[in-house]
C-alpha positions as YAML, in Angstrom:
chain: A
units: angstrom
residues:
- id: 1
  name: UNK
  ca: [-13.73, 11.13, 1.01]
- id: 2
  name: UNK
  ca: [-10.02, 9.99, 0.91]
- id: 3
  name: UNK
  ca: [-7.47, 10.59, -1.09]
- id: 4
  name: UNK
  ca: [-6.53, 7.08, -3.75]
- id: 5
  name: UNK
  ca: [-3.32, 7.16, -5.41]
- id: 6
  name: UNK
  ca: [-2.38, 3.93, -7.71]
- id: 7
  name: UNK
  ca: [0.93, 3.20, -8.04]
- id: 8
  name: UNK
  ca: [1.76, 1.57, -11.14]
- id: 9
  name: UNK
  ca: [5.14, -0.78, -10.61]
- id: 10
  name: UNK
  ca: [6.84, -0.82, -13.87]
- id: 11
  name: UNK
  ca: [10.91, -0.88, -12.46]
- id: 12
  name: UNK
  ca: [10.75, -2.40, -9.09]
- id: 13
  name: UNK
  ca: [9.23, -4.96, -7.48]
- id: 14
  name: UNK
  ca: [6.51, -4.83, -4.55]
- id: 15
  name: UNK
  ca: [9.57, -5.65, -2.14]
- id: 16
  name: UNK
  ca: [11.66, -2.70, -3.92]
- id: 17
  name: UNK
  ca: [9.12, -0.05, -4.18]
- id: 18
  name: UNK
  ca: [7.43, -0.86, -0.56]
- id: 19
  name: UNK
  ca: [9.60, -0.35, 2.11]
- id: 20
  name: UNK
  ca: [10.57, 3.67, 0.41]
- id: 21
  name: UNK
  ca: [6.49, 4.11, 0.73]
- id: 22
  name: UNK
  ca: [6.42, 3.17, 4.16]
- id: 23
  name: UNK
  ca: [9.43, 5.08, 4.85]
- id: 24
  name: UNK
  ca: [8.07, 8.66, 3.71]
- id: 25
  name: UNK
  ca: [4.74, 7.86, 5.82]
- id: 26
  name: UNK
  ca: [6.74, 7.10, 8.96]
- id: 27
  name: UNK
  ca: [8.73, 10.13, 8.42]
- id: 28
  name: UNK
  ca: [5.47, 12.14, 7.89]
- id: 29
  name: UNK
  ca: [4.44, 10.49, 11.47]
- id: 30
  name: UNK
  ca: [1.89, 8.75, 10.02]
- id: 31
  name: UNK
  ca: [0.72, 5.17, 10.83]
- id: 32
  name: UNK
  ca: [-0.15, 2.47, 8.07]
- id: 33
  name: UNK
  ca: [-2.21, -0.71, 7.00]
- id: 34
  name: UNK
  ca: [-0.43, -2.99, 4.60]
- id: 35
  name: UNK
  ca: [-2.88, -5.52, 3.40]
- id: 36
  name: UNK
  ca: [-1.30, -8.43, 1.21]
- id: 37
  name: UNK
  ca: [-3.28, -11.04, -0.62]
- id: 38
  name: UNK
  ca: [-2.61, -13.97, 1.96]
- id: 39
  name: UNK
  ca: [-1.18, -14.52, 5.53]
- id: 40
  name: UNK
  ca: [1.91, -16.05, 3.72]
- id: 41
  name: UNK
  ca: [2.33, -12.86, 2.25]
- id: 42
  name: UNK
  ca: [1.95, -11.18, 5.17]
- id: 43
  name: UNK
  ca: [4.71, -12.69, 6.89]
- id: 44
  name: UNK
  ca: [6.93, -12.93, 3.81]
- id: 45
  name: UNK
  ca: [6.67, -9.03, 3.77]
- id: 46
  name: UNK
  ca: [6.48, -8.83, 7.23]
- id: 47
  name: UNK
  ca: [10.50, -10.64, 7.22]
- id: 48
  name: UNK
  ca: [11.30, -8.13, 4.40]
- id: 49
  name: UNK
  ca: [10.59, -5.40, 6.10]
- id: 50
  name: UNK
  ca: [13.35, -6.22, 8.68]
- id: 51
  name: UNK
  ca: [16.00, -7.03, 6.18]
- id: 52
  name: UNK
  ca: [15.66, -5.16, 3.18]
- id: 53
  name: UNK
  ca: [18.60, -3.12, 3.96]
- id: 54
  name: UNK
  ca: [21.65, -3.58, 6.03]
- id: 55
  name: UNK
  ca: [21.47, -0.46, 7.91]
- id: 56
  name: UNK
  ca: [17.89, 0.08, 8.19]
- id: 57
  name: UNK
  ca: [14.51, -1.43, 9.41]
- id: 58
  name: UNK
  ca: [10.81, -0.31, 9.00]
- id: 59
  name: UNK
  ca: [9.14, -0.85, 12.69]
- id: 60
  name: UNK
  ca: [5.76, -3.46, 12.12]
- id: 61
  name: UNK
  ca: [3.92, -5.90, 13.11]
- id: 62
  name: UNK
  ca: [1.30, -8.37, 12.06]
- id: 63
  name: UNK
  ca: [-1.11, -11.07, 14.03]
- id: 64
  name: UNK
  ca: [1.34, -13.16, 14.71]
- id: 65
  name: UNK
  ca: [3.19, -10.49, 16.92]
- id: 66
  name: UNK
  ca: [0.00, -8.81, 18.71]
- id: 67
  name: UNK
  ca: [0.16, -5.59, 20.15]
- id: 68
  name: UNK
  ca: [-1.48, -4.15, 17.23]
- id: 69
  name: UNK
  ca: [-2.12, -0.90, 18.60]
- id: 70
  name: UNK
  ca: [1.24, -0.25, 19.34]
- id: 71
  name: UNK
  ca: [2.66, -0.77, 15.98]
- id: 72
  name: UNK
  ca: [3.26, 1.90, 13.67]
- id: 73
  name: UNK
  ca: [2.95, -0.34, 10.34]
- id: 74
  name: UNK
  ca: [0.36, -3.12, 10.87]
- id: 75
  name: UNK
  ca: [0.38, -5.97, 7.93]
- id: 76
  name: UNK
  ca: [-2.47, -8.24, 7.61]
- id: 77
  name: UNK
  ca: [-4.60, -10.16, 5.08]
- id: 78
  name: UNK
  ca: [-7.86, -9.05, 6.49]
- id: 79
  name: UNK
  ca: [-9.68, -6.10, 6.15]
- id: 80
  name: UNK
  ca: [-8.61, -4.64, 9.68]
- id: 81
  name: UNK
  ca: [-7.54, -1.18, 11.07]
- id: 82
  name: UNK
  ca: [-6.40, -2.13, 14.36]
- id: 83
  name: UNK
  ca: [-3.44, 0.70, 14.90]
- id: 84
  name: UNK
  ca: [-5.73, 3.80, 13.69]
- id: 85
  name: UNK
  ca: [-3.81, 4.15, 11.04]
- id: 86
  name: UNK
  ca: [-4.36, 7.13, 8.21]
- id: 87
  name: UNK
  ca: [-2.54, 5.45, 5.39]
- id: 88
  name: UNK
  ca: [-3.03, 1.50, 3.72]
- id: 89
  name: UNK
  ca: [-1.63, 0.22, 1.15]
- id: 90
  name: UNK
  ca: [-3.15, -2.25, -0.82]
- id: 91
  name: UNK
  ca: [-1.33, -4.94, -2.58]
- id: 92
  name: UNK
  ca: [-1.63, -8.41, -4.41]
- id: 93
  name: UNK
  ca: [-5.36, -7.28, -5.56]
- id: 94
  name: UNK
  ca: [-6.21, -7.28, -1.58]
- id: 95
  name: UNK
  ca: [-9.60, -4.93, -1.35]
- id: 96
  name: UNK
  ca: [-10.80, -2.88, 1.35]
- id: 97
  name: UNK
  ca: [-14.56, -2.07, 2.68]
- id: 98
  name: UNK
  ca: [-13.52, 0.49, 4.83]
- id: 99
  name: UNK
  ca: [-11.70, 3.00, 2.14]
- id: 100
  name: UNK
  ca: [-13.23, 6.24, 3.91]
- id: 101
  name: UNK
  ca: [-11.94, 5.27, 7.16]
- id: 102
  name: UNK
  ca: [-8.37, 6.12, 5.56]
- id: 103
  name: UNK
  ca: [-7.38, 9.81, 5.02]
- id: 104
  name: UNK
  ca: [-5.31, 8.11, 2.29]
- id: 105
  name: UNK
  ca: [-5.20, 4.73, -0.05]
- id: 106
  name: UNK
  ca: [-2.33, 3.38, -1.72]
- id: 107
  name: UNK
  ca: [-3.13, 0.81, -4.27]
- id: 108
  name: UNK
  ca: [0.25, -0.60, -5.43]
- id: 109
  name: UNK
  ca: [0.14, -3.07, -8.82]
- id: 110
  name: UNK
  ca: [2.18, -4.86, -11.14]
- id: 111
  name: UNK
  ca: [2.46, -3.02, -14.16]
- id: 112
  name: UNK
  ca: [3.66, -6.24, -15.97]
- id: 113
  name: UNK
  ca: [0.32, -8.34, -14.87]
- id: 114
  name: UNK
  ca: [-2.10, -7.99, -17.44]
- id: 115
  name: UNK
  ca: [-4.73, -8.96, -14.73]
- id: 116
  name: UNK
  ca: [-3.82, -6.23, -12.29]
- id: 117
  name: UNK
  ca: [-3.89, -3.20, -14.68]
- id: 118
  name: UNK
  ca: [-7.41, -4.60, -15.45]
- id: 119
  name: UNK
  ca: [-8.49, -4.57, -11.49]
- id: 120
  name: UNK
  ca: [-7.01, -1.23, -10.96]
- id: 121
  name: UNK
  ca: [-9.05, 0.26, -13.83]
- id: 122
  name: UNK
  ca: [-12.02, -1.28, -12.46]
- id: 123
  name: UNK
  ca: [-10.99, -0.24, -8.79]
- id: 124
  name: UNK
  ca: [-10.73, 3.16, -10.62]
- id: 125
  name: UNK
  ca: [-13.89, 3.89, -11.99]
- id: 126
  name: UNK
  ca: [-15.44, 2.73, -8.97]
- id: 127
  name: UNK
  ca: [-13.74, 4.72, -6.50]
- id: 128
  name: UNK
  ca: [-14.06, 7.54, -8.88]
- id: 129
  name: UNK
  ca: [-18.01, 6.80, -8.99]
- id: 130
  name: UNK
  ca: [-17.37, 6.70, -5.61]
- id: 131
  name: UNK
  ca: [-16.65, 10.57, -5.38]
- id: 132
  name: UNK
  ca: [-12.82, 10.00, -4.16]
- id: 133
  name: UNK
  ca: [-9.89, 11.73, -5.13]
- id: 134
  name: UNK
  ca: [-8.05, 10.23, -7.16]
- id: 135
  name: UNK
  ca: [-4.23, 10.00, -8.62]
- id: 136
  name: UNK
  ca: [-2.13, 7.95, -10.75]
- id: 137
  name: UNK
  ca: [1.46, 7.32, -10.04]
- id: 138
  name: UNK
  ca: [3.98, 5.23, -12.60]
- id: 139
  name: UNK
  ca: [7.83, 4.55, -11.96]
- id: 140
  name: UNK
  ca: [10.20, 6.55, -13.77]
- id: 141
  name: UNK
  ca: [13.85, 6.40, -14.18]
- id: 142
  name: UNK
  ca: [13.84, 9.11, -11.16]
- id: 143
  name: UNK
  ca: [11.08, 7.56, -9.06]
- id: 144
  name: UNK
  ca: [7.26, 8.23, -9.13]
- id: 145
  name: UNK
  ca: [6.05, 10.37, -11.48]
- id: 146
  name: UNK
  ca: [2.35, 11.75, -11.11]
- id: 147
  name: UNK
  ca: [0.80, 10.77, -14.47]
- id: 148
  name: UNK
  ca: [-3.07, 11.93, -13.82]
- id: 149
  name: UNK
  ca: [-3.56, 13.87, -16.12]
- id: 150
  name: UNK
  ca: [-2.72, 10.79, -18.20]
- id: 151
  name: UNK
  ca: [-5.27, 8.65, -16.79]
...
């Protein structure tokens, strides 16, 4: 079974909170899946991710720069694993088939869209049917805060 957190964005946006995810997995030598909710979105992260801060860049690639295997953060709007990676990240409501093929699932949602609290409670329960483990993280004023026990 793998491991789902939900992170619920209450502070920062999805182009705020992302990049310090992806960050902590590629320091943990991890690889990741970011799935977005259309190819626009793919390659409007996919720019981000070079840019979102002067001195820094997160190393990625999507289909429009191949050599999936090779790249250590793969963004797509398809349900793909094509880098082996342990971690994705699920975002814009984007849904996965293939959840146990992850050692780890990040749903990330907009705490201020009415209709995205309501899909993560349903993605929830079922995972939790499901017999995954499950977590519950919210933005604080000092970053993520594990609120499970709150859930």
């Amino acid at each position: 079974m793998s491991e789902i957190r939900f992170y619920h964005l209450t502070r920062k946006s999805l182009e705020e909170a992302l990049p310090e995810l992806l960050e902590k997995t590629l320091e943990r030598g991890w690889r990741a899946v970011v799935m977005a909710g259309s190819q626009e979105r793919v390659e409007a992260l996919a720019q981000h991710l070079w840019t979102y801060r002067p001195d820094s860049f997160l190393p990625h690639g999507s289909a429009k720069d191949g050599h999936a295997e090779e790249q250590p953060i793969w963004l797509t709007s398809t349900d793909e694993r094509p880098n082996n990676a342990a971690l994705l990240f699920l975002t814009d409501g984007a849904g996965s088939d293939n959840i146990g093929d992850y050692q780890r699932v990040c749903e990330i949602f907009n705490g201020n869209d009415d209709a995205a609290i309501a899909s993560a409670r349903q993605n929830w329960a079922k995972y939790k049917a499901g017999g995954h483990e499950l977590s519950y993280w919210q933005q604080g004023e000092e970053g993520w805060k594990n609120k499970s026990n709150d859930a």
